[in-house]
Steps between C-alpha positions, in 0.01 A plus 500: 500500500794470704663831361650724822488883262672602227750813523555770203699780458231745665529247803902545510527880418227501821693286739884557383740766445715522173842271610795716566763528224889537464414843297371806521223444233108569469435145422244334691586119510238265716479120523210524243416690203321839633262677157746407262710097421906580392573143405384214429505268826417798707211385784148637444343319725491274841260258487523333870297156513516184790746303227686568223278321248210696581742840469583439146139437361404764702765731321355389196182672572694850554400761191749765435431790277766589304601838289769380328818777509858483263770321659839532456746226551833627359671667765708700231158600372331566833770731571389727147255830517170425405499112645249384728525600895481240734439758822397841311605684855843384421506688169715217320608138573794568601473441868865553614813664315835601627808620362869399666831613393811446678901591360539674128300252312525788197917484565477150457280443165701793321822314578368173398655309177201306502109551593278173534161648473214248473116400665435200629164359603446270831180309520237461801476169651431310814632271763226252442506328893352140529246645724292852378352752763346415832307692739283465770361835669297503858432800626389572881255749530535484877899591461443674207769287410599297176652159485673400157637177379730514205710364310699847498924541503512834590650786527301549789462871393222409334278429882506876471373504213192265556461662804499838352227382233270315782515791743598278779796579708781286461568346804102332455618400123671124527653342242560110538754343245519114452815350552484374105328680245619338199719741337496879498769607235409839607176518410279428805576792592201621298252299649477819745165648301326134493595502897297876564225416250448184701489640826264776340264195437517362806453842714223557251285180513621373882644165362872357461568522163717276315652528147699310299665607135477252187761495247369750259411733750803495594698553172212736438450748754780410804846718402780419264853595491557883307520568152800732390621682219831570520721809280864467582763703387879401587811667452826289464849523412637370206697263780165365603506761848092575591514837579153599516132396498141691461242270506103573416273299718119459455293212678161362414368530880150413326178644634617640825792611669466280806696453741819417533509613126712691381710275666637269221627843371739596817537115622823503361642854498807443677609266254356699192859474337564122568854352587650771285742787618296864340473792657313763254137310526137672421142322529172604404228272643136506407259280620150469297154400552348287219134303497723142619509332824709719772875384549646406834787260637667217260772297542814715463278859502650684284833327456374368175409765387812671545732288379324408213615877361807525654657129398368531153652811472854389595432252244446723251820764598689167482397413147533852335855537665631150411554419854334121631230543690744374793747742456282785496378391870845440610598872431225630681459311797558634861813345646526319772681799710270735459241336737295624676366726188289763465320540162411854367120381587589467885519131518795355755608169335628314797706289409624291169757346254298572192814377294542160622174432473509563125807364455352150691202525264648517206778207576220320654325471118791489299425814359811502248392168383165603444562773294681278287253216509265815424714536180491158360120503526459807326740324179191274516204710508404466858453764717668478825513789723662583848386774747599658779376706789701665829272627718470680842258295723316705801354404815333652778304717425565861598145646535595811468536494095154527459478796639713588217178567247476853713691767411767626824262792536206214538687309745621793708115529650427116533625267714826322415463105421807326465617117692560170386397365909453166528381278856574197648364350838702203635375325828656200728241273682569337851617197323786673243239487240528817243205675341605743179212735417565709138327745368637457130165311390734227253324330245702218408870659502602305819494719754402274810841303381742787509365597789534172683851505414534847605373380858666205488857676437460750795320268750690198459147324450347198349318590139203260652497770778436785300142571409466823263099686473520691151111602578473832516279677731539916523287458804760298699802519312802748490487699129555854351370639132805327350448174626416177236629290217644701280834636304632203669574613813475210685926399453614870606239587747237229653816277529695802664162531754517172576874470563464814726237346721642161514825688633316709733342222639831314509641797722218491753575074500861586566440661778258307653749273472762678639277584808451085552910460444590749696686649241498799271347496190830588316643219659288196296482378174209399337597141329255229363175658637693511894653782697830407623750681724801570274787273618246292753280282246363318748330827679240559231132551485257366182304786294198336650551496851593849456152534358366348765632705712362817351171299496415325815762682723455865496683538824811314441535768178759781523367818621511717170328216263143451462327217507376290165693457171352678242701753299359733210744633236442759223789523260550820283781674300623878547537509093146491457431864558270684324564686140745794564425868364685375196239230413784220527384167701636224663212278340630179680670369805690252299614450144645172328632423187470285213638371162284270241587333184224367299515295158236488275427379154217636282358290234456730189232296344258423826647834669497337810754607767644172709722544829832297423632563805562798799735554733444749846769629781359655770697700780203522748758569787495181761259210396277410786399171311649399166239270389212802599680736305515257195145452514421861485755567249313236302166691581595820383626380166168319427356856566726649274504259229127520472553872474753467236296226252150467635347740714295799439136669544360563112235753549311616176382858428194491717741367803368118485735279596539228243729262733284482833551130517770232529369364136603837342776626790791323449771458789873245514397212619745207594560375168646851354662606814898403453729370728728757657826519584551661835749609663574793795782750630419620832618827605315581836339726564633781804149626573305169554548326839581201319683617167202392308328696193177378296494288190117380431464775231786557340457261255152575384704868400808320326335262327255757222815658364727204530293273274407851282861581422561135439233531220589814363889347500351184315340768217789690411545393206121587433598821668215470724479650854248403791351872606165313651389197712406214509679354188219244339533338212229735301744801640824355346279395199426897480839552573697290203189486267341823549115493621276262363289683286824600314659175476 
């Protein structure tokens, strides 16, 4: 009693199509296992009741037969002849590989005095947001037209997607996002399949349908940030010089290949080569199905990832040439004149003093002090260690990069993708009141603040007359594929929108104005929210009596301007063009900079790893709000930290996951996140309207290898080296005392 219908996998292959993917690959991926279950947390079945109490002993009663097949968990393994296929049509689980080479990568490692050559191992893990999935799915058979609620961030590529799987055409597919969701991180993004299973449900059985995601469901079966091994060579100079780099790429994309993956892979392509000046480059990049949850969107997307190979590498060069790990950085980094550069991989660094950050970093911690400090401690058997990390820091997303997991020849006959667009509507009432609508679905990052400010800079308004919606609605508001909350593009483009329509709608004030003056509009100045003659300040007109104007007195307007205040602006960037013939990329609209310092101290007996203290520059071109930009700094390093000592999915060889709780999945919480010391250059930006780049991520990407190399740098005279993550006390155990059985 009281149970609506239950939907299987029959029910979904019947009423769906297989969702579209970034790949040309026969893998069939729908919101619910179809004849055969490729992780653990996959859905099996919908069981649709009047309340949620009645769902779940409902589900109770659903029997599934089972014939139990090998898994295989190791993506090194998965990638061997003979292991067990995920999609047999594919042939192997490898669901995307490409090759890139770019300069004389061969010129440069046969000159070399020196070749770093090591693996390194980067661990799943999530975001973990306050609040888990929500969605609520009503479709209108009428219309044939679906309704969803979620608690989705975008990209806003993926209503093609759902719309695609549905079979409903997209302009009768409506996505409504709440003005807070309670963190993202990235990861809502994936909520996508839970939003077309639900609206299967509801087109099936004639009801709303509402569903909300506990805790382990969500650690369970939601999306997590990508698993990478990482093979680096590097070829230096016995100077310290990089001259080149061939790196070896394979993800754990887990049981499909769903969209946007292989995205983590090509995220940060431009940037493949850091803050460094090399030219001979070459990248293989595989990305590999294994029986885990799929991968998607996490904080920093691929950043971490990254960096994680590239810093500790440096680190390593540094040590087997005698150089300090500052030095070594300080030789390599792009100078100041060189801006804007363009790296072998095609990305267009905008702007930067990469230099003078470090240099403000390391004077910032007292980094010659600390080394000696360092010293003394070591005399007495303590183990103090100090890291650092210099890292590129995108943002904007170019979409075109993932078009980059197609070979030229693939692209040539599809359709180019490529934009980092973002849109802003700004509207005046009859009473000078301003309405801000954004499409940039925020989360918590402060986005109704900046833009306030924003309006209240290029209106000459009141804050209290500002009112910004953050709903989204892609019914009745302004949006293209790119559009959302994510590679922090709010600083270099939503702000950039909203400037653009404020000033637009300033112009079309001005003259209105003019016309009531009888002046021209070159002749006033806009001062203190008035329009005033220049040279007459007592022939001036208010902003709202201008409004009023356009409002309630159509006929007093000039002849060329319409009536109403109400001005749409979509801000994009020429750079963000799709891949060339060459493969190269400009990944991102914008790209910062930043230089970390982090002390640590590992005790040898409990093997515990304790934060003494860290230290973070940022150049994220012009600050739109300081104390914002501190609190996502402070965000991002939570997310790293837990990536660097705590976080990670433990599957076991049948692909359980042990950790699908908070009792057994550990994240940073207050008490073991440090203090930091902040502090910012700001180099603007030339292609933003406002000089501004993004920060909210690049953090969670500096923070892995900063706290790693500070480890390693503690162990030396263990001659121990991090090559994996997180660093727990059972790893450094392992790591000084061998494994357990053997001690």
């Amino acid at each position: 009693p009281g149970v609506v219908g239950v939907i299987t996998g029959e029910d979904v292959r019947r009423l769906s199509r297989p969702f579209p993917l970034a790949v040309d690959v026969p893998v069939e991926y729908y919101p619910a296992a179809v004849d055969k279950v490729r992780y653990v947390g996959e859905p099996v079945a919908v069981v649709v009741a009047e309340d949620r109490y009645l769902a779940e002993d409902a589900a109770e009663l659903v029997e599934v037969e089972y014939e139990e097949l090998p898994a295989v968990v190791d993506v090194e393994e998965a990638m061997e002849e003979g292991a067990p296929l995920l999609h047999e049509r594919v042939g192997s689980n490898v669901g995307n590989r490409r090759s890139f080479e770019f300069g004389d990568p061969e010129r440069a490692f046969s000159e070399a005095d020196l070749v770093v050559e090591e693996s390194f191992r980067f661990p799943r893990y999530s975001s973990t947001p306050i609040e888990t999935y929500g969605v609520i799915a009503d479709y209108d058979p009428a219309e044939d037209a679906m309704t969803i609620w979620a608690n989705f961030h975008g990209p806003f590529i993926m209503h093609r997607v759902v719309s695609a799987a549905l079979g409903i055409p997209e302009n009768r597919v409506r996505f409504v996002v709440p003005q807070d969701i309670g963190g993202s991180f990235g990861i809502k993004s994936a909520v996508y399949p839970y939003m077309a299973l639900m609206g299967i449900a509801s087109r099936a059985l004639g009801r709303p349908v509402k569903w909300i995601e506990d805790r382990i469901e969500h650690l369970l079966g939601s999306s997590s940030g990508t698993g990478r091994v990482s093979r680096v060579r590097a070829a230096f100079r016995e100077d310290g010089r990089l001259l080149g780099l061939d790196y070896r790429f394979v993800d754990d994309v887990g049981g499909y290949i769903r969209s946007p993956e292989p995205a983590t892979m090509y995220r940060c392509f431009g940037n493949f080569t850091g803050p460094y000046r090399v030219e001979d480059v070459r990248a293989e990049t595989i990305s590999v199905m294994t029986n885990k949850t799929p991968t998607g969107l996490n904080r920093g997307f691929g950043g971490p990832q990254l960096y994680f190979a590239l810093e500790r590498t440096m680190d390593l060069a540094a040590r087997r040439l005698g150089l300090d790990p500052a030095e070594i950085r300080r030789r390599n980094l792009i100078a100041s004149d060189e801006f804007p550069y363009r790296t072998p991989f095609g990305g267009v660094y905008d702007s930067g003093n990469y230099q003078a950050v470090l240099e403000r970093a390391l004077e910032m911690s007292g980094y010659e002090r600390l080394r000696e400090e360092q010293k003394k401690a070591r005399e007495q058997g303590r183990r103090i260690g100090v890291g650092l990390a210099t890292i590129v820091d995108p943002s904007g997303t170019n979409m075109g990069y993932v078009t980059l997991a197609k070979t030229r020849e693939e692209r040539a006959s599809s359709n180019d993708l490529s934009g980092c667009t973002e849109a802003a509507t700004v509207s005046v009432d009859p009473s000078g009141g301003v309405t801000v609508s954004i499409t940039t679905t925020p989360q918590g990052q402060g986005h109704e603040t900046v833009a306030t400010q924003i309006v209240c800079d290029e209106l000459g308004v009141a804050p209290e007359r500002v009112r910004v919606v953050a709903e989204m609605n892609t019914s009745t508001m302004p949006w293209t594929i790119t559009t959302g909350s994510y590679s922090s593009r709010f600083a270099p483009l939503s702000a950039s929108a909203i400037a653009l329509a404020a000033r637009r709608l300033r112009e079309k004030l001005a003259r209105i104005a003019a016309h009531l003056l009888d002046a021209a509009p070159e002749e006033l100045e806009f001062e203190e929210g008035a329009f005033v003659v220049r040279g007459d300040p007592e022939r001036k007109v208010s902003l709202r009596r201008a409004a009023g104007a356009a409002h309630w007195n159509s006929s007093a307007l000039p002849e060329d301007v319409d009536p109403g205040l109400h001005e749409t602006a979509f801000f994009s960037l020429s750079v963000t063009s799709p891949p060339g013939e060459d493969d190269r990329v400009d990944s991102s609209a914008t790209y910062g900079f930043l230089a970390d310092v982090a002390v640590v101290e590992v005790d040898r007996e409990t093997c515990e790893v304790r934060v003494l203290d860290y230290f973070t520059v940022h150049d994220a071109g012009r600050l739109l709000n300081p104390m914002l930009a501190e609190g996502q700094i402070y965000g991002g390093a939570a997310h790293g930290l837990g990536g660097a000592l705590y976080e990670e999915f433990l599957y076991d060889e049948e692909g359980q996951l042990k950790n699908a709780s908070f009792m057994d999945y550990l994240c940073p919480t207050a008490a073991e996140v440090p203090g930091l010391n902040i502090d910012h250059i700001e180099t603007p930006s030339p292609y933003s309207l406002l000089g501004a780049k993004g920060l909210g991520e690049g953090s969670t990407m500096s923070v892995p290898v900063a706290v790693a190399n500070a480890i390693s740098d503690a162990l030396q005279p263990e001659e121990v080296e991090i090559t994996g993550l997180p660093v727990t006390p059972e790893r450094v155990f392992e790591l000084l005392y061998g494994r357990k059985e053997d001690a």
